[in-house]
N, C-alpha and C positions, 0 to 999 in steps of 0.2 A: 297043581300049583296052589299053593298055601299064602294069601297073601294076610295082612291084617286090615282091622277096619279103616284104621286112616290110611294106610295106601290104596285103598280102593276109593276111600271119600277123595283124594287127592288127584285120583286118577279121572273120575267122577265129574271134578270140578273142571280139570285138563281140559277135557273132553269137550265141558259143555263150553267151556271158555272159545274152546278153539271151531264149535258149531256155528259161536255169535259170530266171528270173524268171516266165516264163511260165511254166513245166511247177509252177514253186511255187505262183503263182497258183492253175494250174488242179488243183493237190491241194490244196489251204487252202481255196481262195476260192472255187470251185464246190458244193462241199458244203457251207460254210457259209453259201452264198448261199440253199441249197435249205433245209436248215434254218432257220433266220430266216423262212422263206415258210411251211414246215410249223407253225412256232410261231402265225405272224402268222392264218394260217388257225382253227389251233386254238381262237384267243382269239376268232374273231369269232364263232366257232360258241357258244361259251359263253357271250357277249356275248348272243346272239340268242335263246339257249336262256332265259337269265335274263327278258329283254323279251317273250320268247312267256308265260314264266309268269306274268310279273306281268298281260298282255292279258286274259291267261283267268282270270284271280281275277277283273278288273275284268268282263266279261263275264258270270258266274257272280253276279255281286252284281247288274248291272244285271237279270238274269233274275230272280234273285229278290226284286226289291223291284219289280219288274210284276207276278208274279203276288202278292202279298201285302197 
């Protein structure tokens, strides 16, 4: 494969061009893909926390209006 030098400088450039892109990506967009997860995690946990307490009030009333 016979290329010349400016297609190869050209390709070169391509190249590194499209490394930065990715090397930005992977400083921007990898941590802020894990944070959005950590957030996303955090809220279900709260979410859950909320629904377990309201189970056990409902629970606690059903107990005491059997024995009552």
């Amino acid at each position: 494969m016979l290329t010349s030098k400016k297609t190869q400088t050209n390709l070169l450039y391509y190249l590194a061009k499209r490394m930065q892109s990715l090397t930005r990506f992977s400083v921007i967009g990898i941590p802020a893909t894990i944070g959005i997860g950590i957030a996303w995690v955090g809220n279900r946990i709260i979410k859950n926390e909320k629904g377990l307490k309201d189970r056990e009030l409902e629970l606690k009333l059903q107990l005491n209006n059997k024995f009552h």
